[in-house]
N, C-alpha and C positions, 0 to 999 in steps of 0.2 A: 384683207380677208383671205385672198389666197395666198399669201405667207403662211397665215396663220394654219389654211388646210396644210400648205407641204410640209409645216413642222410637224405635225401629227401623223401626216404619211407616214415620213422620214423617223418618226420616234416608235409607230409602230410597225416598220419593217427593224428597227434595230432590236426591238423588243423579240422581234419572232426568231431574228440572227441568233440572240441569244438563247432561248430554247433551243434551237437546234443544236446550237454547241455543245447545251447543258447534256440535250439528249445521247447527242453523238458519244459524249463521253460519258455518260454511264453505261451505254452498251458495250463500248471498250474498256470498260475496265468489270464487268462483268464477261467478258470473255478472257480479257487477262486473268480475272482470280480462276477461272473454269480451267485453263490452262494452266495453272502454275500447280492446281489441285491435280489435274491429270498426272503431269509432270513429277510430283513428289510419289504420286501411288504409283509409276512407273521402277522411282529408282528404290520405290522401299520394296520394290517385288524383284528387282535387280540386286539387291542388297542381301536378302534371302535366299535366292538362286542362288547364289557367293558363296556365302556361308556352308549352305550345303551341297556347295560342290568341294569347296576345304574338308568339313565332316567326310565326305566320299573318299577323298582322297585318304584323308588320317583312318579312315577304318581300314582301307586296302595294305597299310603299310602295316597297321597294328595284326590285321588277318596273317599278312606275309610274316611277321616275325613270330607269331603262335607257330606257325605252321613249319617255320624251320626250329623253332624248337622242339616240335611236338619231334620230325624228321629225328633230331639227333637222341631226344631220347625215347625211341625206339631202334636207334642204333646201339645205343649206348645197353640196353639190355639183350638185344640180340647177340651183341658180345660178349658180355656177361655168362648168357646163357652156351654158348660155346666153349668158352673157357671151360664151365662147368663142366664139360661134355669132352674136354679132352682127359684121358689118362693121365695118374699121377707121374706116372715113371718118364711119360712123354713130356710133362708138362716141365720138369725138373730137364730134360735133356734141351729144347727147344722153347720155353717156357720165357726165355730172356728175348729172344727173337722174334716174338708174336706180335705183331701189330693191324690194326682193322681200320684205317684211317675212313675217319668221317666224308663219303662222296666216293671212295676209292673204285677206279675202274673209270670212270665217266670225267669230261671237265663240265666244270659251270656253265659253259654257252651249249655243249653238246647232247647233256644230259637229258635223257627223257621226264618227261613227268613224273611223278613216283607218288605212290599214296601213303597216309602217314601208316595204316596196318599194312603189316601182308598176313599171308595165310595164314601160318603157326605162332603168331602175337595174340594176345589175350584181350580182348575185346575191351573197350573203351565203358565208363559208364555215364548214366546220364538219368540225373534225377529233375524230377518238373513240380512244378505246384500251381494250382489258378486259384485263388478267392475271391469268394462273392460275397458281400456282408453290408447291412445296413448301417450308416457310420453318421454320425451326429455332427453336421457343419454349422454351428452359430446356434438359430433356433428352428431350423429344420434337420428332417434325417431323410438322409440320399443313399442311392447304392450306386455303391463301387466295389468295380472290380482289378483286378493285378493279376499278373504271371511272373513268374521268378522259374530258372532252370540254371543246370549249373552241371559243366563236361566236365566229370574227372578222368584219369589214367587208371590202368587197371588198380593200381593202387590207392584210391580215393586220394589224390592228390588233386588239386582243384586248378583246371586248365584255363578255364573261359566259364564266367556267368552273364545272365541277362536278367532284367526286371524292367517290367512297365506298366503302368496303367492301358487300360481297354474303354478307348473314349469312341465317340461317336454311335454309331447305328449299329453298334455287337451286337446288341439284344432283338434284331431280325430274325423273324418268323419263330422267335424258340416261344416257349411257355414259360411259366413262373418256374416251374418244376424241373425245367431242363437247362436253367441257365448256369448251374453246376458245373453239368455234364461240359456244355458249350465253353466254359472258359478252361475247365483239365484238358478237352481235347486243342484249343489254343497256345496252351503251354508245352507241350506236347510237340505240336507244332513248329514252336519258334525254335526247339529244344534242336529238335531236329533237322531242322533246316542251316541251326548256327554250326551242329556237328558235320553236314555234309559241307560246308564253308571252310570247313579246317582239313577237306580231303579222310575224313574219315571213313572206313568203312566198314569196319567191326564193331557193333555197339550195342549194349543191352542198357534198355533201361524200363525204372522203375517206377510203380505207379502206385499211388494209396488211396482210387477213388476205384471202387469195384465195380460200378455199371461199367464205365470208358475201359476198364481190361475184360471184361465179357464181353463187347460189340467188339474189341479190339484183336482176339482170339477167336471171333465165331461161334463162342459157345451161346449169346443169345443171337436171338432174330431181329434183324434191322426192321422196323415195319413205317416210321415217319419218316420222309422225304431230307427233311434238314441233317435230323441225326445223321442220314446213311450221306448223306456230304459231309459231312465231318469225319466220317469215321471211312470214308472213301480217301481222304486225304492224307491220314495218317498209312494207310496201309500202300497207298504211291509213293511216298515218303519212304517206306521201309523196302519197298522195290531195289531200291536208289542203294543202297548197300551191299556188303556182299553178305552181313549176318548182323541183323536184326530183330532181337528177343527180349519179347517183356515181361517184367516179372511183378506179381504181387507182392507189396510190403506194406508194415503200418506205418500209421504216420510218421513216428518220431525215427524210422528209417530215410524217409527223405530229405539226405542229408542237405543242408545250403538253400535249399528252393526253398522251402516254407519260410524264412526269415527275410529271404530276397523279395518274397511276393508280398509279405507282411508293411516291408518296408517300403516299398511301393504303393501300397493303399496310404501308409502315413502320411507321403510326400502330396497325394495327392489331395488329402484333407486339407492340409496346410499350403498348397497353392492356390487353390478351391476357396479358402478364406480370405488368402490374400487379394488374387484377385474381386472379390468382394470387398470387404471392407477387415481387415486383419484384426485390427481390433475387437469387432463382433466375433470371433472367432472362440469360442468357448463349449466347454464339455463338464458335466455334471459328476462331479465324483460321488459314487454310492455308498461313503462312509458316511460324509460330513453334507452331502444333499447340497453342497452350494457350486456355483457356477465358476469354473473355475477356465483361464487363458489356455489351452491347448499347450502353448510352451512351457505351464508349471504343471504338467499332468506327467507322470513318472508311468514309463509303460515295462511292465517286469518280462524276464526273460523268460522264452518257451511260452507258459499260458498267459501270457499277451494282457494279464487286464492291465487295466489303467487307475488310477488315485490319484492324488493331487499331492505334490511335494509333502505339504504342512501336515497331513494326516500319515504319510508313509515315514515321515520323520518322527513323528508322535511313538508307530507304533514298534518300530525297531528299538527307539531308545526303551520300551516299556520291555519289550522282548530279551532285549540285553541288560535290563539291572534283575530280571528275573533268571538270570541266568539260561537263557535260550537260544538259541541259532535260529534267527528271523525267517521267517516264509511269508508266501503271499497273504496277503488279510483275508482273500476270496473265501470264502465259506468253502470248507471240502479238498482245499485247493495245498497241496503240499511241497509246493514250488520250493525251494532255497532260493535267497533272494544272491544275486550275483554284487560281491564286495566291487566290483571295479565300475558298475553299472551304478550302484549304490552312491558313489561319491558325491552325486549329482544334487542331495539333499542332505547328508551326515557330514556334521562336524569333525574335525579332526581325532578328536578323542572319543566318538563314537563309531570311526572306522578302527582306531587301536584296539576298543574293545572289541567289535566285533570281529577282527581278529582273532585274538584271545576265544573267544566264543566258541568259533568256529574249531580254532586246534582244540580247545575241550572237549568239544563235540566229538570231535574222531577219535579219541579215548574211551574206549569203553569204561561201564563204571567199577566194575573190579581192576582195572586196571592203574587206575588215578591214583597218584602220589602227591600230595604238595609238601611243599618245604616248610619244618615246623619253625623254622626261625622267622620271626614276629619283621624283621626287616627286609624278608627276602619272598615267602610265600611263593615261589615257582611251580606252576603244576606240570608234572613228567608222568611218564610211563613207566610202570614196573620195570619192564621189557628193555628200555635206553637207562636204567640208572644203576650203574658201578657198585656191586652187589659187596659184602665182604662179612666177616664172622661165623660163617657156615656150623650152622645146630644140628648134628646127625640124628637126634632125637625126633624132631621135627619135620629132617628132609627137605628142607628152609633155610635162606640167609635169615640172621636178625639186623641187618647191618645195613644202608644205604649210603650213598655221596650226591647231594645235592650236584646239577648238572652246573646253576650258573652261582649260588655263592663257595661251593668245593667245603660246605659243613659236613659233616656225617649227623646222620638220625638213625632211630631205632622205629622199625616197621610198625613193631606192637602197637608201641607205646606211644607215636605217632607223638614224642620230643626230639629233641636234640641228642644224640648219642652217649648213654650212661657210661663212662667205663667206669673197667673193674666190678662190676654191678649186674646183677643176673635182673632182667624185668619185674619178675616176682620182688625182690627187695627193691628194684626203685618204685614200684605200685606199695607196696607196705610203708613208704616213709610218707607217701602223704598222707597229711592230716584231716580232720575232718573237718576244722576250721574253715582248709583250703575249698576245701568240697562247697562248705556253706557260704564264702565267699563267692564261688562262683554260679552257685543258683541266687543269689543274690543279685548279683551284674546280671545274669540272666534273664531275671525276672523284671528289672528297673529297664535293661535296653529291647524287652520283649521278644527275645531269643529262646529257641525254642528247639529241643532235640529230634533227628530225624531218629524214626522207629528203626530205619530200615539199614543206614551207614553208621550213626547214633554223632554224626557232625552237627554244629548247631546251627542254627537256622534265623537270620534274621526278619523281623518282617518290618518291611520300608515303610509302607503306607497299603491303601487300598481297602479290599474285603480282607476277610480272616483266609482266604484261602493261601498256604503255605509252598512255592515249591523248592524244593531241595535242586543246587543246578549241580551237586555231584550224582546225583543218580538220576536226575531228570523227573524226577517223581512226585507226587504233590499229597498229603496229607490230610487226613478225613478230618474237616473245619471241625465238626459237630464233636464228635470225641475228642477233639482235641480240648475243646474248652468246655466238655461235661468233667475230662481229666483236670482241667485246670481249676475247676471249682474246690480240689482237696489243697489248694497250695494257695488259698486265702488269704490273707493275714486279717487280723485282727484289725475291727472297726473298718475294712472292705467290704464293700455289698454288692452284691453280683448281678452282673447286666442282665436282664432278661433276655431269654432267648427268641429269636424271631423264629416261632417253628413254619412258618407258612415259607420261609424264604430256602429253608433246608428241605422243606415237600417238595419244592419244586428241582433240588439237584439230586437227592436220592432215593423219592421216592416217599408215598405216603404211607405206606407198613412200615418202613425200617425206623421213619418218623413218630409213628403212633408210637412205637414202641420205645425209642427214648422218652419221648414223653412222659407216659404212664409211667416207665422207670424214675427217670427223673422226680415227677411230681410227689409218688410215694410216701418219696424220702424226706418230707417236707423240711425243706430246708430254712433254717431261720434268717431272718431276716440280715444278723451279722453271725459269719461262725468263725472258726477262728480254729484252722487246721483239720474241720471238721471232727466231731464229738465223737467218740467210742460207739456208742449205739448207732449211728449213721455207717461207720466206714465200713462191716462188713460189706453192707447193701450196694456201699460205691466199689468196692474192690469186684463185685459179682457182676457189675452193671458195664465196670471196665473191661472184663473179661469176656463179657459176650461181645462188648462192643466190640473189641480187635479180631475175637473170631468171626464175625461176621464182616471185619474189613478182610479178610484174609482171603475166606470166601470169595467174595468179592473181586478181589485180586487174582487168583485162579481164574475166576472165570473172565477176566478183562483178557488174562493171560491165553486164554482158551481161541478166544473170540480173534483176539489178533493171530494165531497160528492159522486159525483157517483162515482169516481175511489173507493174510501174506501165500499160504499156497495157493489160493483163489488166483490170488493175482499173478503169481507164477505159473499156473496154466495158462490164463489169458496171454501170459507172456510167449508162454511157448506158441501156443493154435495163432497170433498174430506173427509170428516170423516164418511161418509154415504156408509155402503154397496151397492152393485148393486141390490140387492131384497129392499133394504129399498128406493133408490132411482125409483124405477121402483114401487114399492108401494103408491108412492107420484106421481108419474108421468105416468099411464097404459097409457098414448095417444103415450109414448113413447116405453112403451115396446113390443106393437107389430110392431113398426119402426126397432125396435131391431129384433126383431126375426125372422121378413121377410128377414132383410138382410145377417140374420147368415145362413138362409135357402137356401138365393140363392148364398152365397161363398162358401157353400158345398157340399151342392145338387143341383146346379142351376136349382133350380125355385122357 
């Protein structure tokens, strides 16, 4: 019996040994993981330190060689500018002997500091930009912001730029309405701080956000506490130089910055999803409404929209068999789409044409020559093409040389060059046969003569709308095919017309009135060249029709003259200071001043 007790002592003291060991060692090895977790967040905080003590380093070196660049050229003009400034007679005597060595005077270890302007150097510039914009990550929409600035030489030569996103707690104490203001005076900022980095001290720059240059000038009153920290910042900043002066411009003046800040919000979309989920990462194109991967969305130069490869590839190639020079799709929007930007979704033989395009384009359309030979078709300019046969009668070559196959043509007559043959007798040898042959092919390939250059015109597919790509011009649908009702043939019946579809392009009086004409004339059901008793009615129907396109056409003609000077005032009064436009305008500037008087001091 008491064996049997000490076995059971003995098996429950081993029993508790073991517990204890169990115990021991899971608190040791919960201290070890606790330790080894410490240990790793140590060297990845070590590891980071590192890094941006390297980064610190490579910015000091990259700072240092800006800075003796910028040194020599401003040397390098300084002596330029002397040269200028000595006499011819001197410069021919002593002229061989002149030298300005780079440092001269001073050595390398002894030399004082030196700034990269001095007095009589022409001040540095410096353009900024900050955007704020709601921007579509996956299936939310976030705001982000970016700054972009960018230091040229007096000659807009591009020294140093910067871009970044505006992460964390920026949006402190501002409102909805001032978070504008808060990111241009940010820009501004960094603009400024990177220029006094480079030893500058002459610098003027340029601003296209008009609140931030009125607080920046004084001309309005600071009365919010944040604003006047902001706007207290920049003006320490400009302490900090010896000449400091900001100028107002429009947008498309700020050169560099706006595409630097632009590209900055891109980067940030696109990290933004990645660290999310990259996949999820998609944005809605507003032609084709479907949901499209961020990296197949094509963003166009300057007005920045966005479309999706497969519709921007749709719409160029439609642009280019229409004979057009592609723009942005944007409604209103008159962008030229950039060829080298473009590649990105066009085939090979829709960048060769749009090439081609493009050079037609810059051809005016009096100007345009193609080659009449049927294997060559070259289009040239009157202006580049080797003229020859001069007609005193006329004050005219009749004569041209093709540029790449070296044929000769005749201007007129827009063939292959007659000799021995005056134009009048090669126009009298054709026949009528020929004539009737080619309104024939005409008619079968649905080819069609322009009014206005009288080249003919194919049409590919589509609606009836027609455009001619040598004069850029596009032809009234509706008379076209009321005129093509007299060139019938026999046992043809004629399409009815959709007049509800032509009310809606030019209008419901111009429509009534073909109508009524049209109906009149009661046309049967097969005609066949149209009948003696009908053709006056169409010959008088045609008549009014073209005058009333004509019309028409003046006034298009009308409407774009003022539209184009509209816009060239807008152009002038935006490159125009507000003293220089108030200097042209005093009837306006005590309009001004009254009302700035009574939004501050009301009265």
């Amino acid at each position: 019996m008491a064996d049997k007790d000490m076995e059971s002592d003995l098996d429950l003291a081993f029993q508790l040994q073991v517990e204890e060991a169990m115990t021991a060692s899971l608190i040791g090895d919960d201290k070890e993981i606790s330790h080894d977790v410490s240990n790793f967040q140590t060297l990845e905080l070590l590891k980071k330190l590192e890094q941006e003590e390297k980064d610190r380093l490579q910015w000091e070196v990259e700072i240092g060689r800006i800075k003796d660049d910028l040194k020599r050229l401003v040397h390098d003009q300084e002596v330029a500018q002397e040269i200028l400034r000595i006499p011819e007679a001197e410069w021919q005597k002593t002229g061989d002997h002149f030298q300005r060595p780079f440092g001269e005077g001073c050595s390398s270890s002894t030399a004082p500091p030196q700034n990269v302007t001095t007095n009589d150097h022409p001040p540095f510039k410096l353009y900024f930009k900050g955007l704020f914009s709601d921007e579509r990550v996956g299936d939310s929409t976030v705001e982000i912001a970016a700054i972009g600035f960018a230091v040229c030489d007096p000659l807009d030569n591009l020294i140093l730029n910067g871009q970044k996103p505006l992460i964390g707690d920026w949006k402190c104490d501002f409102a909805e309405q001032e978070l504008e203001l808060k990111v241009e005076a940010k820009a501004l900022i960094e603009g400024l701080n990177a220029a006094l980095s480079l030893d500058i001290k002459k610098i003027d720059f340029f601003c296209d956000y008009y609140p931030l240059y009125q607080y920046i000038t004084m001309r309005w009153l600071v009365n919010q506490q944040n604003i006047a920290t902001v706007v207290d910042q920049v003006i320490l900043l400009q302490r900090k130089f010896v000449s400091c002066r900001p100028f107002f411009v429009a947008r498309k003046d700020v050169k560099f910055a706006f595409k630097l800040a632009r590209d900055a919000i891109d980067s940030q979309i696109t990290r933004s999803a990645e660290s999310s989920n990259a996949k999820s990462l998609k944005e809605t194109c507003s032609i084709c409404l479907e949901d499209t991967f961020v990296g197949q969305m094509f963003s166009i130069d300057r007005c920045l929209h966005r479309y999706c490869c497969s519709c921007m590839r749709q719409h160029v190639e439609v642009k280019l068999l229409n004979g057009m020079v592609p723009r942005c799709p944007h409604e209103h929007c008159k962008t030229v789409l950039n060829i080298d930007n473009s590649k990105k979704f066009m085939s090979a033989k829709l960048v060769d044409m749009m090439n081609q395009r493009i050079k037609e384009d810059a051809i005016p359309a009096t100007e345009k020559v193609y080659c009449p030979n049927p294997k060559c078709s070259t289009l040239m300019s009157k202006s580049e093409i080797p003229k020859y046969v001069y007609d005193a009668t006329a004050n005219a070559h009749l004569a041209g040389k093709c540029l790449k196959c070296q044929g000769y043509f005749c201007f007129k007559c827009k063939v292959p060059w007659h000799y021995d043959m005056t134009c009048h007798a090669y126009q009298a040898q054709k026949t009528p046969e020929e004539d009737a042959k080619l309104k024939t092919l005409a008619t079968t390939k649905l080819w069609r003569q322009c009014m206005k250059c009288n080249h003919m015109i194919e049409l590919i597919g589509g609606c009836y709308h027609i455009t001619c790509s040598y004069i850029n011009g596009e032809e009234d649908p509706l008379l076209r095919y009321m005129t093509n009702v007299r060139y019938l043939g026999s046992g043809q019946e004629p399409e009815p017309i959709d007049w509800e579809y032509y009310r809606k392009g030019i209008g419901s009086r111009l429509v009534d009135m073909y109508k009524e004409a049209y109906e009149s004339i009661q046309i049967p059901k097969y005609v066949d060249n149209v009948t003696p008793q009908y053709k006056p009615k169409f010959d008088a129907l045609v008549v009014e029709l073209k005058e009333a396109e004509q019309r028409s056409l003046k006034e298009s003609e009308r409407l774009d003259k003022e539209i184009a000077e509209t816009q060239e005032l807008k152009q002038k009064i935006s490159t125009m200071t507000a003293d220089e436009y108030f200097a042209k305008h005093p009837e306006l500037k005590k309009k001004f001043d009254d009302e700035i008087r009574n939004d501050y001091w009301g009265y």
